[in-house]
Structure formats: structure tokens, C-alpha cells
C-alpha positions as CSV (number, residue, x, y, z in Angstrom):
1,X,0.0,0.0,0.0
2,X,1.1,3.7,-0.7
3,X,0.6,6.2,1.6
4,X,-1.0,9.8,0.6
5,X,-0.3,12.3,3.8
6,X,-3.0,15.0,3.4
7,X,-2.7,17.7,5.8
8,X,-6.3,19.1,5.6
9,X,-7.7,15.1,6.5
10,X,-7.6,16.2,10.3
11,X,-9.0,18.7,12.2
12,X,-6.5,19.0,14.5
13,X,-4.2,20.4,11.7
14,X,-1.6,17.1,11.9
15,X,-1.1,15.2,9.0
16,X,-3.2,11.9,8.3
17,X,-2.3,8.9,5.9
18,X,-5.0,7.0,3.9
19,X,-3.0,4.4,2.9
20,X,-4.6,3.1,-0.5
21,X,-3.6,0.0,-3.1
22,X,-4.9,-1.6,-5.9
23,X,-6.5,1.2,-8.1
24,X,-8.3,-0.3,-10.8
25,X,-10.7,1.9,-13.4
26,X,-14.3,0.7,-13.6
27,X,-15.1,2.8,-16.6
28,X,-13.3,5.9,-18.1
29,X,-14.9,8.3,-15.0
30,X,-14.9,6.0,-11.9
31,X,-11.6,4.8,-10.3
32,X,-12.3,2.0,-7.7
33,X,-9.4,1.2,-5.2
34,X,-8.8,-0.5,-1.4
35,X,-7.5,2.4,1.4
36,X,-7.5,2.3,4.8
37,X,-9.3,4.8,6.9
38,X,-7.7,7.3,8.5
39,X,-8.4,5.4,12.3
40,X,-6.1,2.3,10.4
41,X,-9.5,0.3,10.1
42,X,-10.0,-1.4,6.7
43,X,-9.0,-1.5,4.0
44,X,-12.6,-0.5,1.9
45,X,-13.6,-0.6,-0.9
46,X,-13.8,2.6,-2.9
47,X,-14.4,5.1,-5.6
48,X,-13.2,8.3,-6.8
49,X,-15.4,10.3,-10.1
50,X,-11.8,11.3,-11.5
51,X,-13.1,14.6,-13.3
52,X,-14.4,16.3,-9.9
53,X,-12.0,13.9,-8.1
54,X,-14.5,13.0,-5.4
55,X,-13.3,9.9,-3.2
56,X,-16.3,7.9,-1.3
57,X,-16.6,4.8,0.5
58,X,-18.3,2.1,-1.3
59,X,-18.5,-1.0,0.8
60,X,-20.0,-0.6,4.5
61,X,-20.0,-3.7,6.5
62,X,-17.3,-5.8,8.7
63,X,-15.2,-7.3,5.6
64,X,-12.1,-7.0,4.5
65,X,-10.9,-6.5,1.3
66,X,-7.1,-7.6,0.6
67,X,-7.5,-7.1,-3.5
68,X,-9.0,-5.6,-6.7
69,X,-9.2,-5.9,-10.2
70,X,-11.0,-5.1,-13.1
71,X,-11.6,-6.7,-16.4
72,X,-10.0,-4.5,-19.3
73,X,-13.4,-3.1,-20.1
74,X,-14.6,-3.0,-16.7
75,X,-17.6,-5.2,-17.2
76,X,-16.3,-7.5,-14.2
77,X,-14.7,-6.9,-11.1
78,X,-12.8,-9.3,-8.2
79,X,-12.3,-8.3,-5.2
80,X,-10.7,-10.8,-2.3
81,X,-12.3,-10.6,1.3
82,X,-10.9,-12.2,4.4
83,X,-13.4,-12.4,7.1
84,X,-11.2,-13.4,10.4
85,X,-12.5,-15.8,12.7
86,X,-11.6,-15.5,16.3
87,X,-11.6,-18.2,18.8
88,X,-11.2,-18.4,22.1
């Protein structure tokens, strides 16, 4: 994963790091890629419209995605989720 420090991410004024991997285009407008979020949980699932380069969140839930990819066209997408178990 790469990290992107972005000073404005945090009120407090420090820097944050959204870590982010595995960008992939889903059509010519819509870049899908996994980041973390800026409390280190994750990584999610998300897109960004590149022309008014607008990131969201697009998966809500307790998964977790470890990779992403895209056909050339876009029509399909993988993604790999690992859903820990804990046992005690």
C-alpha cells in the first residue's frame, strides 16, 4: 500500500495517511481502489469520479478486502475478502 499524507484530512491540523492499493478503473470516470481509513481500520472498498475527483466509500459492512481488479473493459470486477474468525 502507498501512503498519501494530506494535511487538511484532520481537524487537529496534523497530517493523516489514507493508505490506499490496488486502483483499478471501472469505466473511463470512476476509479475503484482499497485504502484504509484514516483510524487504520480497513481496507474498503472505494471510488473516486476522476473529473471532480471525489473519493467515497463504497462498501460498508465488517469485511475486508485484501485485493481488486478489473476486467479491461470494466464489465467485471474481483475483489478478495478475508473475514477473520476469532476463537477463544
Amino acid at each position: 500500500m502507498s501512503g498519501v499524507s494530506n494535511p487538511e484530512a484532520h481537524p487537529s491540523g496534523s497530517p493523516s495517511t489514507i493508505r490506499a492499493c490496488h486502483p483499478t478503473f471501472r469505466d473511463r470516470r470512476t476509479l475503484l481502489y482499497l485504502a484504509t481509513a484514516e483510524d487504520g481500520s480497513g481496507p474498503w472498498l472505494n471510488a473516486m469520479d476522476v473529473r471532480r475527483r471525489e473519493p467515497r466509500r463504497i462498501s460498508f459492512g465488517v469485511e475486508t478486502y485484501t485485493s481488486l481488479a478489473a476486467s479491461l473493459d470494466g464489465s467485471r470486477l474481483v475483489v478478495t475478502v478475508a473475514n477473520p474468525k476469532g476463537t477463544l
